[in-house]
Structure formats: structure tokens, C-alpha cells
N, C-alpha and C positions, 0 to 999 in steps of 0.2 A: 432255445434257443439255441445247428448248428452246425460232416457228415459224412462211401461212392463205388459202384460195383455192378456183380451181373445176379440176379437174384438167386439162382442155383447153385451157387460156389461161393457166396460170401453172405454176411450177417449186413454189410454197409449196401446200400442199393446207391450206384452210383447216377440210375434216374432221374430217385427223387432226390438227390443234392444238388441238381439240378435245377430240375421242380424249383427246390427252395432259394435256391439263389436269384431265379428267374420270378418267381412269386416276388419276392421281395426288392430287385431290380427296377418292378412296376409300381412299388410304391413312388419312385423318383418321379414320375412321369406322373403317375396317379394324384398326387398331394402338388406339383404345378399345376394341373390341369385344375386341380379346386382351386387358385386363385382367379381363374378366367370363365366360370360356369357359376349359375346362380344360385345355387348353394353355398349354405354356411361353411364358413373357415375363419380360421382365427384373422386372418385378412386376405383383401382383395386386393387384383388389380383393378387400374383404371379403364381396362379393355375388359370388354366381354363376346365370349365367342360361343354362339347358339350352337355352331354345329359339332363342337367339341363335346356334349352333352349325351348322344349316343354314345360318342364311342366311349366315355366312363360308362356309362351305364352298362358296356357289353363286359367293362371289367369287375364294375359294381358285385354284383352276385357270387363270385365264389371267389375271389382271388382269399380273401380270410380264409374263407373256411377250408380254402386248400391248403393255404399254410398248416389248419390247425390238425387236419387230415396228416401230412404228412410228420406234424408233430407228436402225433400218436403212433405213425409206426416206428417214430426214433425212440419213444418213452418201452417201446415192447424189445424192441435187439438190445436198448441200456438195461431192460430189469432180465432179456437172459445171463447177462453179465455181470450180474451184479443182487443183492437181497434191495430189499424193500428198504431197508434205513438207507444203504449204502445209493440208493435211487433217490431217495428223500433228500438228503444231505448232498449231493451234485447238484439236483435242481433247483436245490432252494441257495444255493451258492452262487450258482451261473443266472439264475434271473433275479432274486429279490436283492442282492449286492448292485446289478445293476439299475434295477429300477430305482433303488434309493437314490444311489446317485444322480439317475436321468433329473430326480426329481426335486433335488438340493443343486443341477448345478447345469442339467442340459436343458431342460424346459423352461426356468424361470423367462429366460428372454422371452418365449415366444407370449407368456402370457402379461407380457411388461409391454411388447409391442403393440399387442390387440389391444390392450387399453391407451397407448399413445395414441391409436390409427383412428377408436369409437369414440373414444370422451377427451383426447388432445390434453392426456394426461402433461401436465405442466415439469410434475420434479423430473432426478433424473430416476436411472435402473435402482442404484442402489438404496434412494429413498423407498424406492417400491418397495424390493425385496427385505428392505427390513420392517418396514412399516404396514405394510399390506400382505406378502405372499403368503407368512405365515402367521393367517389369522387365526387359519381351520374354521372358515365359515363362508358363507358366498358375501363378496365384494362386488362393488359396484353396479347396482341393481337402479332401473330395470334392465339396464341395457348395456352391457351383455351379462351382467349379473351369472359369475363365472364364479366355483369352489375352490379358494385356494388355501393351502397347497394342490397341483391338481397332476397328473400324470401325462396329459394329452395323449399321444399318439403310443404311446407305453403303455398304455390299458391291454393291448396284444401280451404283454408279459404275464400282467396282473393275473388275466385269463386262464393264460398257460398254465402258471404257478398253482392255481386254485383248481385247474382240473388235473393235472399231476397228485397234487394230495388226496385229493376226494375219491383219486382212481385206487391211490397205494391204499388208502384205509378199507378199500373194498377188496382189494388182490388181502390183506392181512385177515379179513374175516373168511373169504374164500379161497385159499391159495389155488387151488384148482380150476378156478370160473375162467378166465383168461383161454387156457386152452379148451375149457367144453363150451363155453358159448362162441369162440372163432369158429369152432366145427359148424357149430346147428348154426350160426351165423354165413357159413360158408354151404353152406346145403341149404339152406333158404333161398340164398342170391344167385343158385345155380342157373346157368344157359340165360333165356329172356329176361329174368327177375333181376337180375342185378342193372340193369334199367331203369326197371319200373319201382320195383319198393323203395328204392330211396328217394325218386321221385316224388311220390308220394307223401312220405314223409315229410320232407322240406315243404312240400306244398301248403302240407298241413299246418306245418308251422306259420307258414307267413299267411295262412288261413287264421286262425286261432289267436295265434298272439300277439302276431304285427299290429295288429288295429288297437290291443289293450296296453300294451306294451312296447313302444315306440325307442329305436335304440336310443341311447343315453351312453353307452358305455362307463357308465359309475358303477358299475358291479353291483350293486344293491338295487333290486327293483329291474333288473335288465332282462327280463325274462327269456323276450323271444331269441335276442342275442344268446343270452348262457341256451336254451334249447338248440338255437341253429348249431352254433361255435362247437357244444357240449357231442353234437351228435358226431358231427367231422371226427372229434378229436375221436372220441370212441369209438367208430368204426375203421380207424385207420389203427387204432389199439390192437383191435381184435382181427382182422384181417392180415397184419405185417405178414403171418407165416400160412398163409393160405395160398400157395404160389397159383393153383385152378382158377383164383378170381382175379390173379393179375395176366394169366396168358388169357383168360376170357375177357376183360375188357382191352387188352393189345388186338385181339381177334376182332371185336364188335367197335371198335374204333370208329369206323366210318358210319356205321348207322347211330353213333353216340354223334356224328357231326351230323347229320341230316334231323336229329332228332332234335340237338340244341339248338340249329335253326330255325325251326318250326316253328320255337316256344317263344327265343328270343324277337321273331318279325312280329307274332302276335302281342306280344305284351309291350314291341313299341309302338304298333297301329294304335292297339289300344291306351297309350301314355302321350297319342301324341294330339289323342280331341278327334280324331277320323270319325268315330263309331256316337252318338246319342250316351250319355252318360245311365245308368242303369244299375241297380244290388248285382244282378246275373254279370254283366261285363267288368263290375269291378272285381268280381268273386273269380273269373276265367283269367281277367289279368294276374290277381295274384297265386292261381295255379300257377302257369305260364310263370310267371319268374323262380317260383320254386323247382319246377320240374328241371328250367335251363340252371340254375342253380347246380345241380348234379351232374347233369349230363355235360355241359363242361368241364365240371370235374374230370370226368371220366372220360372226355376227349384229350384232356391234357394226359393224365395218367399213362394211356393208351399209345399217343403218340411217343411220350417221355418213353418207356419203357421199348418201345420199338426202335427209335433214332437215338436216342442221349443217352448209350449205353460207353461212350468213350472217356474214359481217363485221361489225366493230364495235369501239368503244372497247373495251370487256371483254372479246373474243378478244385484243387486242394488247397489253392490259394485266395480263393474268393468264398471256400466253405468256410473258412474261419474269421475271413473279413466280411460275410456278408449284414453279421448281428451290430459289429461296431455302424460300418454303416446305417442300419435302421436307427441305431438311436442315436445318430448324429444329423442325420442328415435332412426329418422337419424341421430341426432349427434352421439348418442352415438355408433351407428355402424360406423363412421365413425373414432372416435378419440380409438375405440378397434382394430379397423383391420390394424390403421396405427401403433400402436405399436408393432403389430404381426409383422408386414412386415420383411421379410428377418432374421425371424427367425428359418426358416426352417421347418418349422410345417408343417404333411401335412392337404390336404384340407379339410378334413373328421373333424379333429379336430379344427383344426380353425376356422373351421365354427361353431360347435359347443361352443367353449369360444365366440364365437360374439355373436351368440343366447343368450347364459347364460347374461353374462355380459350385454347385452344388456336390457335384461329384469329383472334383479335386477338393474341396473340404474334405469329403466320405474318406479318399484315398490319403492326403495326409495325417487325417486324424489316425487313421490305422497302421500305416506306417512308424509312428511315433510311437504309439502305444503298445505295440508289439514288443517292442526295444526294450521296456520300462516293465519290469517287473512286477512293480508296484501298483502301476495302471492299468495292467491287464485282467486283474478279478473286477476292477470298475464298469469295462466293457463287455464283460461275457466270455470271456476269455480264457484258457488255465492257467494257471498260476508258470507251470516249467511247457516248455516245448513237446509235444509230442516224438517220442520217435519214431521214424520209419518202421524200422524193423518189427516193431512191438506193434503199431497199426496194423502192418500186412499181416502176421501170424495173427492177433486179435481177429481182424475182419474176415480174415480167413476161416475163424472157428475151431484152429489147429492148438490152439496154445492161451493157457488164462493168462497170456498177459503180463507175468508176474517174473518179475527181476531173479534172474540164475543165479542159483547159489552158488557158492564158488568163488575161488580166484581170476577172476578179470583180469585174459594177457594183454598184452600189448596190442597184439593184432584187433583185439575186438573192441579195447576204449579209440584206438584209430577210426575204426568203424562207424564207430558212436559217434564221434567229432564229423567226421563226412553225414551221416544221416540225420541229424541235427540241423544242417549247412544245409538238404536237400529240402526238409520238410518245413523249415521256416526262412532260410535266408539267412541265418546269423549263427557263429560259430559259437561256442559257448566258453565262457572264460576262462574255463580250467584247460581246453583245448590251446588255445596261444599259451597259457601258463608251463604247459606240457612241454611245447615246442622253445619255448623261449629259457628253461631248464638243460633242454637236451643237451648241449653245447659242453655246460660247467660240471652234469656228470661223469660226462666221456673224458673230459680233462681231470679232473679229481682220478676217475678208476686208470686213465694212461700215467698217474704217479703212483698210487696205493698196488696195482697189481703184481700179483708174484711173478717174478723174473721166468720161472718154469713154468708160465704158463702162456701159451701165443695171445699174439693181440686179435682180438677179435671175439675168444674163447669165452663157452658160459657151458654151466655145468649144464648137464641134457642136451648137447648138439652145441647147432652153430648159430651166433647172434652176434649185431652190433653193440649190445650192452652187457656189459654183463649181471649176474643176478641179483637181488636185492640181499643175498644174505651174504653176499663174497665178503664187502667191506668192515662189517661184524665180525665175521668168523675171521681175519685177517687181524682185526685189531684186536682183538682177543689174543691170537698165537705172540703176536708182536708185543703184546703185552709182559709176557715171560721170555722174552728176549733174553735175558740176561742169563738163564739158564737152560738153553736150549745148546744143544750138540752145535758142531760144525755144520756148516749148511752141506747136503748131500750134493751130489754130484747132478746136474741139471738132467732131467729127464726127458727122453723125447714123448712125446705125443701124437697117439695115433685116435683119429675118429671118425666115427660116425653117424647117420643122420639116424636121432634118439639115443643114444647111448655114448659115452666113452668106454673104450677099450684097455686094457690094463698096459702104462707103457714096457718097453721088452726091460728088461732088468730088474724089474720091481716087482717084489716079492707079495705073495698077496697078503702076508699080514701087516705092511704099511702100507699097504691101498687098497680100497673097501669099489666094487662095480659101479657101486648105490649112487657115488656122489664122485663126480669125475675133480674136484678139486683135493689138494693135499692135505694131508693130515698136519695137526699140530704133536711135538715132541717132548715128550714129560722130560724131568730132571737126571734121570737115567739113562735116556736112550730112547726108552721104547714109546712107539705109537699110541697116538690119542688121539682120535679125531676129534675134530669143535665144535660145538655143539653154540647154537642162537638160530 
């Protein structure tokens, strides 16, 4: 669950962050449109709109399985960067953290409502939630006799998470298999074939299992779904670095459109009673949804990779809000339409305040929780902000990543505070702490600094502060005050950018190149430098 780039110079594909923001975009639209269509949902409205029923159905068929597609080429650029535990341990942080949550704290309402709306549940929420949600058994039978605790629209997690694991324990038995079966995977699907085998495939599926296996999305028993979902995610696994099959479907794009036309007008001639019902026309219908199944796929991919290859504030700021969103945002069309209910609005508008409303929840809820530390592993979120700089060298492939040893100057925790501010909008607190400091040490060192030496001065060149070890090594010599010589005769200073120069009179056994600050003076006379 989350992502942006050009495929030949970067690990990040900024197409499919695209893809996925836009995939998941049309949930919004997708999940109103099931209150107005006669299909099952956890409630309806009062309006029903017959013609709205195509056009889900032209979304129906692969909008998941493009997700899960693209969720396997983000699981292949996360495990070159990373070992198998260290892929295990993200993913199961970023999605089963949040679907606990979805399902202790974002869901309950929706399935608190559907029993207000079918059985005119009398208590209120919180009787429910304590008395009913956590039974762990089906409640309220027969109608809608629903399993609670239940996951609804979070079943996409569940999915992910389970075919994540089951992939790493197979990358563990063969570490190898990943890049030899992309090859033969990638020389199978060459020129025509990358068309038609998967075509087929999927066809097969909704051949074979659809009729035995009808979705459910309860993970146990869900067969044709884990088949269909299973295959996406694995071919978009195995493909990530096969760049021949992403400029082959950019190339064959248009005959991917003329193709999934074909499949999609026949399978709704045949959905819509035109034809004599028949074994042979039900059998070509559910080709025909299989085949458009893929080839949409691979008209989106196509195009994405051709046009959506731009960068931007709004790619990088709706990749990391696009997850809180999904799991916020069934409820919220759930707990707007039931306040609507039966207040006579028609559908045109209603639907409208559910979009709206819906998606200013999405954006406050994510604005909020960005802020909070503590609530951003709930949403899918990282724990600290990403930086810039460490993204671009990462996505880049130039650099693991991996925090520079070393002393950190000034110039570059600057840095960091501005890159911080660009990639998320919020400054970090040590950044104000920094600047709200600055003030009281320039005043502390314009009283502690030694009379010989100018204002401004740091040892190594020229700066507004001076160095971290001046005020040490100062209280240290001032420490033996009492038996130190006469103070010498103020010395001029000459400098340079990198180095101080030895001032003219001074001899070089009281002053060392190394360190442009003055020595401390033992009880005799003679030089000692300070050591801290």
C-alpha cells in the first residue's frame, strides 16, 4: 500500500504512481455509484439509476486487479532494496497496523449502519459495537447475516499482505526464480503474445472458477478472486525490470484499445438479454469479460507510460495521501448518504454532496494525520518524513540510502530542514529549535570570545559562528588564570578561505597551522595547546 519516474533512469516509475492514485481515485466514484445501481452494498439510495450500470461494469473488471498489478511492481524495486525479512517487516507494518485499525475503529460505523438501514436496528452505535461487532461470528441472519468483526472494503489489504508473504517465502526457497522466470516470462509475452496469453488466462479463470466460486472476499474459500488478484500481483512482480514489455505495450496501445472494445460491446450485448440465453453464449460472455479484463489493463499501462510520465508537487503529494484516503473514505460515503436519506434530494445532487463531502473528509483526515506522529503508522504512513534528498539518490539507484557518516555541518542540517518543508509541508522541530537557539549562542560566544581574535572568526576559514569546541578550550585555559603570564601583545590576523595563516610576529612554537585559535600557557611561560 503507496510511490514516480522515467523507467530507464530510475527504480520509482512515475506512471504507475499515477496509475495508482488514479486506480484508486475511482474508488470514490466507484463505491457512490454502488448506492444507485442494483447491486449489493452495504446501503442504498432512494434513487436508482439503470444507466449508470454500464458504466461500472466498464470499471468493474480490472480496476483491482490493476491495482494489484501495480502492487507487484512496487513489491520487486522494495526487495532490490532491501532482504526478504527487511520486505517482510515494512509490509506487514504499513498494511496489517492499518487494517487493525480500519477494523477496530474505521469500519465499525459502516457495518452499524447497514443494520440501522435493513433491520431499523433500534440501540444506538455504541450498544452495537459492544454487544454485537465483536462477536466473531455472523450476526443478524438471515438478512443481511454479515461476519462481525469484518474488514469491508480493507479486504484489498488483507489480499496484498497474504500475497506479499507467500511471494517472500518463495523468493526464500529460490532466491534466484524472480529474475529467471521475468526472463522466460518476458520472452513468452514477446511481440503479439503479450495480448493474448493473458487473455486467456483471465478468461480461463472467470471460465473455471467464477461459476464454483463466486467472490466473497473473506479470504478463505475465495478462490477465483485469490486466482484472478494472485495473477496481477505476480505478473507485475515479475515483469517490473523487463523494460521490452513496457515499450511493447506503450507501442501496441491502440490495438490494446480496439481490442478491449470488441470484448467489452460483446459481453454487454450479451448482459443485456439481446441474444437467446444458451451454455455457448454464456461461455463467450465470460471469455469476453476476461480477455477485456487485461486488455484494459494494458490500455491503461500503455497510455500511462506514454502521457503520465510528469513530475510534480501533486504526484508526491497524493502518493502518500492516496492509502489514507481509501481507508477513509467508504465510511465516509457511507455515514453522508445515510444522512441524506429521505430527504428528498434528487439523485443528481446527492450524489454530488457525497463526492464533495466525501473527499474533503479524505483531505482532512490526511492533513491531520500527517501532523501526528503517532497516527501516521495507523494510516499506512511512515513513522518520520521522508527526505528529498535520500528519495532522489535512492530512486535514482546511485546511493543505498543510508545516512553519511560523519560530522553533519551546518550547511547540510540547513538543508535537511528546507527538504523536509519541500517533501511534506511541515518543518521539523528540531529545525525552529535550531533557529530559535541561534540568537543566545552568538550572544554567549560575542562575551566568552578572545579579545585576539575578530568577530566573525572560526577556526578553518570564515563563519558566522564560531566552533563547537572554542567555548571548552577557552574555559579550560581560563581555568588556570591565576597562573598564566601577562597576556601577550594582541596579534593581528591574517586569513584565508580553508586555512589560517600564521600571524606576522608569532613565532611558530606558540602557534601550531593545525588550529587557527590560540594556545593555552603553562605556569612557566611556555606553550600548550588545549586540548577537548
Amino acid at each position: 500500500m503507496t510511490t514516480p519516474q522515467q523507467f530507464q533512469s530510475s527504480d520509482r516509475r512515475i506512471d504507475l504512481d499515477w496509475v495508482r492514485i488514479l486506480a484508486f481515485g475511482l474508488l470514490i466514484f466507484y463505491h457512490v455509484g454502488m448506492l444507485y445501481v442494483s447491486w449489493g452494498f452495504h446501503i442504498k439510495s432512494e434513487h436508482r439509476l439503470t444507466w449508470l450500470e454500464p458504466v461500472m461494469l466498464f470499471l468493474n473488471p480490472w480496476r483491482l486487479s490493476l491495482l494489484f498489478l501495480v502492487s507487484g511492481v512496487a513489491a520487486r524495486f522494495m526487495l532490490d532494496k532491501s532482504s526478504l525479512a527487511l520486505l517482510a517487516g515494512a509490509r506487514s507494518a504499513r498494511l496489517l497496523i492499518p487494517l487493525i485499525f480500519g477494523m477496530l475503529v474505521i469500519v465499525p460505523p459502516q457495518s452499524y449502519l447497514q443494520i440501522v438501514e435493513s433491520l431499523g436496528y433500534p440501540a444506538g452505535f455504541f450498544d452495537f459495537y459492544i454487544k454485537h461487532y465483536f462477536a466473531f461470528d455472523t450476526q443478524f441472519c438471515p438478512n443481511p447475516c454479515i461476519v462481525l468483526p469484518t474488514w469491508n472494503h480493507l479486504w484489498f489489504v488483507v489480499y496484498l499482505w497474504v500475497y506479499t508473504m507467500a511471494l517472500i517465502g518463495l523468493l526464500a526457497l529460490w532466491p534466484a526464480g524472480a529474475d529467471w522466470l521475468g526472463r522466460k516470462l518476458a520472452g513468452m509475452l514477446a511481440g503479439p503474445w503479450l495480448l493474448i496469453v493473458p487473455c486467456l488466462l483471465f478468461a480461463a479463470w472467470r471460465l473455471v472458477l467464477f461459476p464454483a466460486f463466486p467472490s466473497t472476499h473473506a479470504l478463505f474459500g475465495d478462490w477465483y478472486n485469490h486466482a484472478d488478484h494472485a495473477t496481477a500481483f505476480l505478473t507485475g512482480f515479475l515483469l517490473a525490470r523487463q523494460e521490452g514489455i513496457w515499450r511493447e505495450l506503450e507501442r501496441r496501445r491502440w490495438v490494446a484499445v480496439l481490442a478491449a472494445a470488441t470484448c467489452f460491446s460483446a459481453f454487454i450485448l450479451v448482459r443485456a438479454g439481446l441474444f437467446a440465453p444458451s451454455p455457448a453464449l454464456k461461455w463467450a460472455a465470460a471469455s469476453a469479460y476476461g480477455c477485456y479484463q487485461w486488455l484494459a489493463i494494458a490500455v491503461v499501462l500503455g497510455f500511462a507510460r506514454r502521457h503520465l510520465t510528469a513530475d510534480g508537487p501533486a504526484r508526491r503529494y497524493l502518493t502518500d495521501a492516496i492509502f489514507p484516503y481509501y481507508i477513509v473514505h467508504q465510511t465516509a460515503i457511507i455515514v453522508i448518504a445515510h444522512q441524506l436519506r429521505g430527504r428528498g434530494l434528487p439523485a443528481g445532487i446527492e450524489a454530488c454532496i457525497v463526492i464533495m463531502g466525501t473527499a474533503l473528509t479524505c483531505v482532512a483526515t490526511y492533513e491531520i494525520v500527517r501532523r501526528m506522529s503517532w497516527l501516521r503508522p495507523l494510516f499506512g504512513l511512515r513513522t518520520a518524513p521522508r527526505r528529498l534528498a535520500r528519495m532522489g539518490a535512492a530512486s535514482a539507484g546511485l546511493t543505498s540510502a543510508r545516512r553519511p557518516i560523519g560530522r553533519t555541518t551546518k550547511g547540510a542540517k540547513r538543508a535537511k530542514c528546507r527538504t523536509v518543508s519541500i517533501s511534506t509541508g511541515t518543518r521539523p522541530r528540531r529545525c525552529a529549535l535550531r533557529r530559535g537557539t541561534r540568537w543566545l549562542r552568538r550572544s554567549i560566544w560575542s562575551v566568552i570570545r578572545p579579545r585576539s581574535m575578530p568577530r566573525g572568526a572560526r577556526r578553518g576559514g570564515w563563519s558566522r559562528m564560531p566552533g563547537p569546541r572554542w567555548p571548552r578550550r577557552l574555559a579550560r585555559c581560563r581555568g588556570t588564570s591565576s597562573s598564566l603570564p601577562p597576556e601577550p601583545k594582541p596579534m593581528r590576523w591574517r586569513w584565508r578561505v580553508g586555512c589560517a595563516v600564521r600571524p606576522e610576529g608569532q613565532s611558530s612554537d606558540s602557534w601550531s597551522p593545525r588550529s587557527s585559535m590560540p594556545r593555552c600557557w603553562r605556569a612557566d611561560g611556555s606553550p600548550q595547546r588545549g586540548s577537548g
